[in-house]
C-alpha positions as CSV (number, residue, x, y, z in Angstrom):
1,X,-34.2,8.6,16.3
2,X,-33.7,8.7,20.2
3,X,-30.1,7.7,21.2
4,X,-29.7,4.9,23.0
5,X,-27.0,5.5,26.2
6,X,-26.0,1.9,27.0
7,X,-22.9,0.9,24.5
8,X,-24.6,-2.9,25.1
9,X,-26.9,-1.9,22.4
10,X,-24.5,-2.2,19.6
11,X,-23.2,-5.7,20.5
12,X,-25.9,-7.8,18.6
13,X,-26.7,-5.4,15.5
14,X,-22.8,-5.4,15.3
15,X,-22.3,-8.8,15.0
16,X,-25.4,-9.5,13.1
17,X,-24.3,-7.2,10.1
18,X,-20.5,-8.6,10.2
19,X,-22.2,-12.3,9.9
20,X,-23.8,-10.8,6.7
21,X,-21.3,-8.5,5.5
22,X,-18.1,-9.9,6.3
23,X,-15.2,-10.1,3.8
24,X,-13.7,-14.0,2.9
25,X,-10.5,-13.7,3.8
26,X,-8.3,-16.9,4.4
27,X,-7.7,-16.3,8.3
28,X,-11.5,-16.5,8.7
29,X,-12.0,-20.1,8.5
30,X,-9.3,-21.4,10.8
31,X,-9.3,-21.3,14.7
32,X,-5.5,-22.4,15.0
33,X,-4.2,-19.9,17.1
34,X,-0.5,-20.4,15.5
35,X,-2.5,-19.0,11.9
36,X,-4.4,-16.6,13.9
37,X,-1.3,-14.6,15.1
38,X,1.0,-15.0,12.1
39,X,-2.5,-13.0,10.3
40,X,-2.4,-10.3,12.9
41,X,1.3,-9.6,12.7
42,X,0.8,-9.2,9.2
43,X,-2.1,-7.4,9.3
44,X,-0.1,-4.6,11.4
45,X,0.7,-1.4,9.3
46,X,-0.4,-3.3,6.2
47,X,-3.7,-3.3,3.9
48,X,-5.3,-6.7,3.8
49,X,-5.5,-7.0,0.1
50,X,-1.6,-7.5,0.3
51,X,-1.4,-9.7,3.2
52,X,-3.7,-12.5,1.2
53,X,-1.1,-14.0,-0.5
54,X,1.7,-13.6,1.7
55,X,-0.3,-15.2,4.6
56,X,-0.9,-18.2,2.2
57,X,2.9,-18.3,0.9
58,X,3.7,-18.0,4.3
59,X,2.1,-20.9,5.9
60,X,2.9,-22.8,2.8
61,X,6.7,-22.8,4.0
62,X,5.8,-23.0,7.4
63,X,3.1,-24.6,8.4
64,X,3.4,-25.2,12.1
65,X,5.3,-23.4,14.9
66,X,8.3,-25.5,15.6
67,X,9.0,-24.9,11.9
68,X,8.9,-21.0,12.5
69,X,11.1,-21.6,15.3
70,X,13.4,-23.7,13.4
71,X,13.5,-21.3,9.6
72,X,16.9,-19.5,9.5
73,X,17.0,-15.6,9.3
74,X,17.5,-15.0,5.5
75,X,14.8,-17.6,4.6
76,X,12.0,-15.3,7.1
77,X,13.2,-12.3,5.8
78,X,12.8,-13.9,1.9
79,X,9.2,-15.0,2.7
80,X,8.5,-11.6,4.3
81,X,10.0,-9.2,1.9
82,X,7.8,-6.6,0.5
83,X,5.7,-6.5,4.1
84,X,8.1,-4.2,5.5
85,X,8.6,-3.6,9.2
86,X,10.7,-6.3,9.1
87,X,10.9,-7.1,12.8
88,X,7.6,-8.3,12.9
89,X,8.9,-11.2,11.1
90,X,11.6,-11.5,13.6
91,X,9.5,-11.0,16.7
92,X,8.0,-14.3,15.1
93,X,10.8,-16.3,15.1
94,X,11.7,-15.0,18.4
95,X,8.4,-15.8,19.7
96,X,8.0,-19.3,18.4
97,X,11.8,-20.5,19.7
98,X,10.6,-19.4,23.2
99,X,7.8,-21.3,23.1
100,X,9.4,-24.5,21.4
101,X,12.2,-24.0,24.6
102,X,9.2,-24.3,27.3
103,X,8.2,-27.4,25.7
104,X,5.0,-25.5,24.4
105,X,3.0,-26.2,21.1
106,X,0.5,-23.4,21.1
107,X,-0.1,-19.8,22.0
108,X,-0.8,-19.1,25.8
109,X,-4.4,-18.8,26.3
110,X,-3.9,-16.0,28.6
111,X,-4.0,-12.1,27.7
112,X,-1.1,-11.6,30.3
113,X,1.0,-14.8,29.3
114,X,0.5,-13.3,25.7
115,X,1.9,-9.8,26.2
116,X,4.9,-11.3,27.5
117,X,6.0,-12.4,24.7
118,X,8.2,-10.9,21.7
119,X,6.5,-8.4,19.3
120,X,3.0,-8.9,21.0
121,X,1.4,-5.8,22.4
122,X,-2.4,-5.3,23.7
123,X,-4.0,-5.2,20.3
124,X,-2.2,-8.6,19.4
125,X,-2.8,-10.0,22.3
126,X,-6.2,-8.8,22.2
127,X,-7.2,-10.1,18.6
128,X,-5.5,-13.9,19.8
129,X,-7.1,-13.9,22.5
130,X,-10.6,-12.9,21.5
131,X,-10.3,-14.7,17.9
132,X,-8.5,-17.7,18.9
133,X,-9.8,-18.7,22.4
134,X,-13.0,-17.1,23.0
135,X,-11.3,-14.4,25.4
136,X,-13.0,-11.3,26.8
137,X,-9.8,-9.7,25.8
138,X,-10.9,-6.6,22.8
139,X,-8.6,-5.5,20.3
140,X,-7.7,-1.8,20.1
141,X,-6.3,-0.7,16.7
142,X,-7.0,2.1,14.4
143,X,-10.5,1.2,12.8
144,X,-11.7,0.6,16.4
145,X,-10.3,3.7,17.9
146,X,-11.8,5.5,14.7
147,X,-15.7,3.5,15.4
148,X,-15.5,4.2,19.4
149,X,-14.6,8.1,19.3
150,X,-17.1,9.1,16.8
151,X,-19.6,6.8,18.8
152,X,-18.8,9.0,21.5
153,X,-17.9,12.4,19.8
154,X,-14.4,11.7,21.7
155,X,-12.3,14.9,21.2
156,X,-9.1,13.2,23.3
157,X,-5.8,12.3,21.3
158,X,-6.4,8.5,20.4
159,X,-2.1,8.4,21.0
160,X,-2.8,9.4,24.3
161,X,-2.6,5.1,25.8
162,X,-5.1,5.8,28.6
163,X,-7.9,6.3,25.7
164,X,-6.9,2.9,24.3
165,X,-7.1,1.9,28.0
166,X,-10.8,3.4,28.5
167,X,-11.9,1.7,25.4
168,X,-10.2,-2.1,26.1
169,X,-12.8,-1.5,29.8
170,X,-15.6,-0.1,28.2
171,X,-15.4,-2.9,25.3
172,X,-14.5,-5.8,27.8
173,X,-17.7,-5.2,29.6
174,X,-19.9,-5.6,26.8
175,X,-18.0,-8.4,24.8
176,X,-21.1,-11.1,24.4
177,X,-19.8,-15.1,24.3
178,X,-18.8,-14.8,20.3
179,X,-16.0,-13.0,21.4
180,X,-14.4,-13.7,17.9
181,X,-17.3,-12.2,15.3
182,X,-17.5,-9.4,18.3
183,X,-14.0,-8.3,17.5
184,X,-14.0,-8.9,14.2
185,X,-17.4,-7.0,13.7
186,X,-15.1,-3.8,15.3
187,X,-12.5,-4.1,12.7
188,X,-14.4,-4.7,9.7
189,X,-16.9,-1.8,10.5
190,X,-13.8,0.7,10.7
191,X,-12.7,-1.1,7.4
192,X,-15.9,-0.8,5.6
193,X,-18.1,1.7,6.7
194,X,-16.2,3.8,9.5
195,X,-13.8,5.2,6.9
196,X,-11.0,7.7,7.8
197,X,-10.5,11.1,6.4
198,X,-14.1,12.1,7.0
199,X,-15.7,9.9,4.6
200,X,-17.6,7.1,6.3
201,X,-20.6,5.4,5.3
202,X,-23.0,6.2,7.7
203,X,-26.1,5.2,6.2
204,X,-25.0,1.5,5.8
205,X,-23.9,1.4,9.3
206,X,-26.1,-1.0,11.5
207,X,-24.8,1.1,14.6
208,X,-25.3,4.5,13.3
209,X,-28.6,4.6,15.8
210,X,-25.9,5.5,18.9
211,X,-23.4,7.1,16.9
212,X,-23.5,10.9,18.6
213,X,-21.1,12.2,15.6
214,X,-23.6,11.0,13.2
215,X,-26.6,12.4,14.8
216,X,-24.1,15.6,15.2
217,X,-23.0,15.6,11.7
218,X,-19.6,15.7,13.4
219,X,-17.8,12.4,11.8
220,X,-15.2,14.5,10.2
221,X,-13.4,16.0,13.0
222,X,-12.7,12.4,14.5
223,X,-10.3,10.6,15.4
224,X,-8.4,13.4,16.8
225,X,-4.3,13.0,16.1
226,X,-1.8,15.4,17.7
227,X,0.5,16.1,14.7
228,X,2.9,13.8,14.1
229,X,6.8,14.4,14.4
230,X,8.1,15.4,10.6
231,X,10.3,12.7,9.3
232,X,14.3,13.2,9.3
233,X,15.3,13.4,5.8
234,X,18.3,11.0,4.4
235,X,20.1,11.3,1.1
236,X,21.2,8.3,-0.2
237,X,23.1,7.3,-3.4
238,X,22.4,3.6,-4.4
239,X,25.0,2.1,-6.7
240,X,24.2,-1.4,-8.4
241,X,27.6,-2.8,-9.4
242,X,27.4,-5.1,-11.6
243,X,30.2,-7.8,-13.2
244,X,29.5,-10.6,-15.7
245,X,25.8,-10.7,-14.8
246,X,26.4,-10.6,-11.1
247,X,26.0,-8.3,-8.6
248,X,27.2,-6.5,-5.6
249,X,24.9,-6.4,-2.2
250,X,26.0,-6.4,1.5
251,X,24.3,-7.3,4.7
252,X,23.0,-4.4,6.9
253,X,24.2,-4.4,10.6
254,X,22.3,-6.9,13.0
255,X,20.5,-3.8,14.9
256,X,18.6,-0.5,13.7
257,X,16.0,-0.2,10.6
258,X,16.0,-3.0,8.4
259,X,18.5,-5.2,10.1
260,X,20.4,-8.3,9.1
261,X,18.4,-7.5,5.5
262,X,20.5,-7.3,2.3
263,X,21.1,-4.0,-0.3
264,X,23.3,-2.5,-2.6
265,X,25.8,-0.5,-1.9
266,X,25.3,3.1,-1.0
267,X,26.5,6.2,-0.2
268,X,25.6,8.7,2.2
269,X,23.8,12.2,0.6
270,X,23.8,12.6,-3.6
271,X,26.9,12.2,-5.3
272,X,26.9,13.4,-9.1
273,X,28.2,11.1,-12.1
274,X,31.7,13.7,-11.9
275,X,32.2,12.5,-8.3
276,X,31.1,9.1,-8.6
277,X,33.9,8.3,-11.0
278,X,36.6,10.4,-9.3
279,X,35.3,7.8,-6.1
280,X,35.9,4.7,-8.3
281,X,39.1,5.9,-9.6
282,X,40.3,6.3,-5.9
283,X,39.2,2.4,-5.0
284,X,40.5,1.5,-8.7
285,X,37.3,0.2,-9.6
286,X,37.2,-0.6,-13.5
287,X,34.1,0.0,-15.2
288,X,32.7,0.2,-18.4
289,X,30.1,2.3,-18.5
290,X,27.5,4.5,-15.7
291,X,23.8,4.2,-16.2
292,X,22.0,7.0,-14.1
293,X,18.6,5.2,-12.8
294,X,17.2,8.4,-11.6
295,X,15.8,9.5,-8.4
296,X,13.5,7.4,-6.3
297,X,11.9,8.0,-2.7
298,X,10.8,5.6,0.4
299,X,9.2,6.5,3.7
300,X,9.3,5.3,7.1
301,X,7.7,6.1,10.1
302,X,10.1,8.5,11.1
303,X,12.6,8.8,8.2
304,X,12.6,9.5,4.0
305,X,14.8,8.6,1.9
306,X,15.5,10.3,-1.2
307,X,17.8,8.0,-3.3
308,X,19.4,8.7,-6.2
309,X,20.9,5.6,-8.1
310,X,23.0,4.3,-10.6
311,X,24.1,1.1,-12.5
312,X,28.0,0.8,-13.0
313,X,29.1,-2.5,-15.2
314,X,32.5,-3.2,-13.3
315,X,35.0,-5.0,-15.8
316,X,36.3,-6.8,-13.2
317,X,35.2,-7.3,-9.3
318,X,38.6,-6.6,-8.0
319,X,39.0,-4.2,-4.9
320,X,35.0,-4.9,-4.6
321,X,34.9,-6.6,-0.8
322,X,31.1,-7.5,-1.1
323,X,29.0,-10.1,-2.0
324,X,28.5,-11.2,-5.2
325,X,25.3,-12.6,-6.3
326,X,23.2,-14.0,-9.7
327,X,19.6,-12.6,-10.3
328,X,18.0,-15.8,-9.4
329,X,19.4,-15.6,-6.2
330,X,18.8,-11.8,-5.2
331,X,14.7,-12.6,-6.6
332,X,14.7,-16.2,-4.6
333,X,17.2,-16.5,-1.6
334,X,17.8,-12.6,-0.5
335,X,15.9,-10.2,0.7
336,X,16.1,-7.0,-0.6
337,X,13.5,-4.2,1.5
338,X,10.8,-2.4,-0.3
339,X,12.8,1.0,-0.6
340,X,15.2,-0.2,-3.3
341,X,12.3,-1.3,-5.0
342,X,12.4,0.9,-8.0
343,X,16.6,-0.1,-8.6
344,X,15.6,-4.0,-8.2
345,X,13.0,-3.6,-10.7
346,X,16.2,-2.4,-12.8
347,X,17.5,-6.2,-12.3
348,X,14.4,-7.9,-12.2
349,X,12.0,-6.3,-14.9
């Protein structure tokens, strides 16, 4: 089939199959822009099967934007634990007391006014803008990058920001009035069909007539990514102390990864069952009996950490200068991140 040159072309086939195709997912049938933006936050860095519920618990316990503005820290982090990223959540609450302050009840409808504010960047902006108030305002993430360089056989770095900046032009030109099913269409195609790691489904695509990697047979060398920086490497020793069916955790500082979040205490680099009791004899720590939990890992964007825990029952909480808490309050009123996961589950079977 001849290839068409003008990216135009795709705009109505595009939207036509997403008005078919597309998935029912609870932030599709509002146009509040409050519900709009707390479903693209979440939708950053996480798969949309696991946002579902969270979205829905989510607006349960805060419905409207004064009450995000008004939810104290430890009840956000509660409701957002498990998301990770965890200053997303506060970028939120950031947001939504600014807005409350200037005496204003909804999201700017501006693409400028938007990036000005806390934790919203060009794709955010972008998806409010476009979903919410009918801007001409395209949102660049992954799955688009991914659809618009194998359109284009685009061999440049999609990390490099002026391609993001080519494509937000190129797209902004073509955007037809349903700026909303436009944007959407974008997403869900790279979602769907477009699929990473070389395996898309081009013959279901409704805009594989201008793709130039598909008539190419070249869908599997793009995106192009420059290779990312390897990850520093931490060892950590997670101890859960327990006394009289409580247990120990402490707040993180207010600043860094997972900040103003609650954990157990830990140790810096492994520390064997020999040491670890020499350590509790030196802080004359009384304990019953050591549990080894075994090793567990958690990744971040630019970190591991390789844990190793244990579970000491403490006859007493004596010389212990943390905070002491029940199970039902570590599974309903803290939040504990993701990477002590496999040591909560300990606790919380």
């Amino acid at each position: 089939m001849m290839m068409k040159s003008n990216l135009q072309e795709i705009t109505k086939p595009l939207v036509n199959w997403f008005q078919k195709e597309k998935r029912d997912l609870p932030w599709r049938h509002t146009n509040d822009s409050y519900k709009i933006w707390i479903s693209e936050i979440m939708l950053q860095q996480t798969r949309v099967e696991a946002v579902k519920e969270y979205y829905k618990r989510f607006l349960i316990s805060l419905p409207t934007l004064e009450d995000l503005a008004k939810v104290k820290e430890d009840e956000l982090l509660k409701l957002w634990e498990g998301l990770g990223y965890y200053s997303r959540a506060k970028n939120l609450k950031k947001c939504a007391e600014l807005l409350i302050q200037n005496n204003q009840k909804e999201l700017p409808r501006d693409y400028t006014e938007l990036m000005k504010l806390p934790g919203i960047g060009p794709y955010a902006a972008g998806s409010i803008g476009s979903i919410a108030y009918q801007l001409k305002t395209p949102a660049i993430d992954g799955n688009v990058l991914r659809v618009m360089t194998r359109l284009h056989e685009d061999d440049r770095d999609i990390l490099n920001a002026k391609v993001k900046t080519d494509y937000f032009e190129k797209l902004q030109k073509i955007m037809p009035e349903n700026t909303r099913d436009f944007t959407e269409s974008l997403m869900e195609l790279g979602a769907l069909i477009c699929l990473p790691n070389g395996s898309p489904l081009c013959e279901k695509c409704p805009i594989s007539f201008y793709c130039k990697s598909y008539k190419n047979k070249t869908m599997q060398i793009y995106p192009v990514k420059k290779k990312e920086t390897k990850r520093k490497i931490e060892e950590k020793t997670i101890l859960i102390l327990e006394c009289n069916g409580l247990f120990a955790i402490q707040k993180r500082p207010a600043k860094g990864l997972l900040a103003s979040m609650y954990e157990f205490y830990n140790m810096p680099n492994y520390v064997s069952e020999h040491d670890l009791k020499k350590w509790l004899e030196e802080k004359k720590i009384a304990y019953q009996h050591i549990e080894d939990l075994g090793n567990a890992k958690h990744i971040f964007s630019h970190i591991e950490w390789h844990m190793k825990g244990y579970l000491i029952k403490c006859q007493n909480k004596d010389n212990i200068d943390l905070l002491w808490t029940s199970k039902e309050e570590l599974e309903k009123k803290y939040s504990i991140p993701n990477a002590y996961l496999k040591y909560l589950k300990r606790i919380l079977p």
